[in-house]
Structure formats: C-alpha cells, structure tokens
C-alpha positions in Angstrom: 17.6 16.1 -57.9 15.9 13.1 -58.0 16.4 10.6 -55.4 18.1 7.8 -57.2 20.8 10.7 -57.5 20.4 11.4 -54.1 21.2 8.5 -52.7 24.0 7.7 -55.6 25.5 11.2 -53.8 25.3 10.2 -50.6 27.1 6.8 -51.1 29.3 8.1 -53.3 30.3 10.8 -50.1 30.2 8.0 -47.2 32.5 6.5 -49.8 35.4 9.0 -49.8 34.7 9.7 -46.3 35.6 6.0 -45.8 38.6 6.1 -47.8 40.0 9.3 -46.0 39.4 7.4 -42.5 40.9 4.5 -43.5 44.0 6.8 -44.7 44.2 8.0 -41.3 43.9 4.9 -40.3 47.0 3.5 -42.0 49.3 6.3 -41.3 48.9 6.3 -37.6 49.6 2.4 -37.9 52.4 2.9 -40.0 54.0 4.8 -37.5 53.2 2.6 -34.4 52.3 -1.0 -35.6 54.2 -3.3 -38.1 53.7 -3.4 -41.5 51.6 -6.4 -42.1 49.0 -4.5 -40.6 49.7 -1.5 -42.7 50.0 -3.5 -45.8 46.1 -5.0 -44.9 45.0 -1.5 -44.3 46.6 0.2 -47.5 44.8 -2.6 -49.4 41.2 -1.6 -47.7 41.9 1.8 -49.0 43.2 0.9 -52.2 40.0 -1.2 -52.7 37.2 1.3 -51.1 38.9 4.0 -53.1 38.8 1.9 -56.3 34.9 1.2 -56.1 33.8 5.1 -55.5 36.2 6.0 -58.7 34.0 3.8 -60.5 30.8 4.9 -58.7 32.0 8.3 -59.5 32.7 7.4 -63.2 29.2 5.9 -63.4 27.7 9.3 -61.8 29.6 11.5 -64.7 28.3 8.9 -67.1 24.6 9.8 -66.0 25.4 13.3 -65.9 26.6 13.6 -69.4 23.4 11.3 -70.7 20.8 13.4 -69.6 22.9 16.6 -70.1 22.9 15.2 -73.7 19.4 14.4 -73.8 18.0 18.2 -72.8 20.4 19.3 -75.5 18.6 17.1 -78.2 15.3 17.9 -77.0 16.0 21.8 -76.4 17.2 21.3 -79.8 14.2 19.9 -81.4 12.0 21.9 -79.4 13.5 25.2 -81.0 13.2 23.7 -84.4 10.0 23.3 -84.4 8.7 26.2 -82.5 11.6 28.9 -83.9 9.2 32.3 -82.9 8.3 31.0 -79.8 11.8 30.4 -78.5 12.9 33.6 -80.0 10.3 35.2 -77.8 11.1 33.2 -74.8 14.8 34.6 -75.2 14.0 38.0 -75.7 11.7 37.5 -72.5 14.5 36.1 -70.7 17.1 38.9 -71.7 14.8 42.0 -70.5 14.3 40.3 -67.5 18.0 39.6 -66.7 18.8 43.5 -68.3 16.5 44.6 -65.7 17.5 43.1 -62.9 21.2 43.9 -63.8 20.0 47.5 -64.5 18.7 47.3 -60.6 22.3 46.8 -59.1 
C-alpha cells in the first residue's frame, strides 16, 4: 500500500473512532445533562460521521479506478503476449496443484 493510501486509512479510522467517542459522548449526556447539550453533541457526530462517509466514498472510488486500471492492462498485456500468459497460468496452476497436493 502506498502511503497516500496509508495515511487516507488512517484518517479515515481516527475518523470513525471519533464518531463512536462522540456517540458515547452523547448518550451518557443524554442521560445526565439537558438536551441542548445533547442536541450540540448529536450534531458533532452527525457532521464527523458525514465527512468520513465521504472520505470513505472517495477511498472506494480509488479502489475501483486502479482495480479497473490492472484489469485493462492485464487485459492488453494478454492480448498481446497470448503464449506467454498461457505459460504463466499453467506455471501458476502446477504450483498451486502442488502445494494443494502437499496438505
């Protein structure tokens, strides 16, 4: 992982870790304090929670671009080397038969 994505995942946790304190936050004042207080804290949440759906939304988005982009060069790779793929997956399927012939 590279460490744009790293970091994106660590925010993206302190995020949601944020949001769940600030839950707990709100319903141990909601059982001891008014609800002006309450309402200030639900709003906190509402609003933290609000920007790590759209961090989260932004990670997916990443995830499914360069997902897409190893497809279409995978895909053009084995267009125009067909043998040599073929041989790589043959390769790849004795080794996994062997080592599932092992257990």
């Amino acid at each position: 992982m590279n460490k744009t994505s790293s970091e994106t995942k660590d925010r993206l946790i302190d995020d949601f870790n944020s949001v769940v304190n600030e839950a707990e936050q709100v319903l141990k004042s909601a059982t001891r304090e008014g609800s002006e207080k309450t309402n200030a804290l639900l709003n906190k949440v509402s609003q933290n929670l609000k920007v790590a759906r759209e961090r989260l939304g932004d990670l997916q988005d990443n995830a499914v671009q360069k997902t897409k982009a190893a497809a279409k060069a995978t895909d053009h790779y084995v267009h125009e080397h067909p043998w040599q793929s073929i041989g790589a997956a043959v390769a790849l399927g004795v080794v996994i038969g062997l080592l599932l012939n092992r257990r």
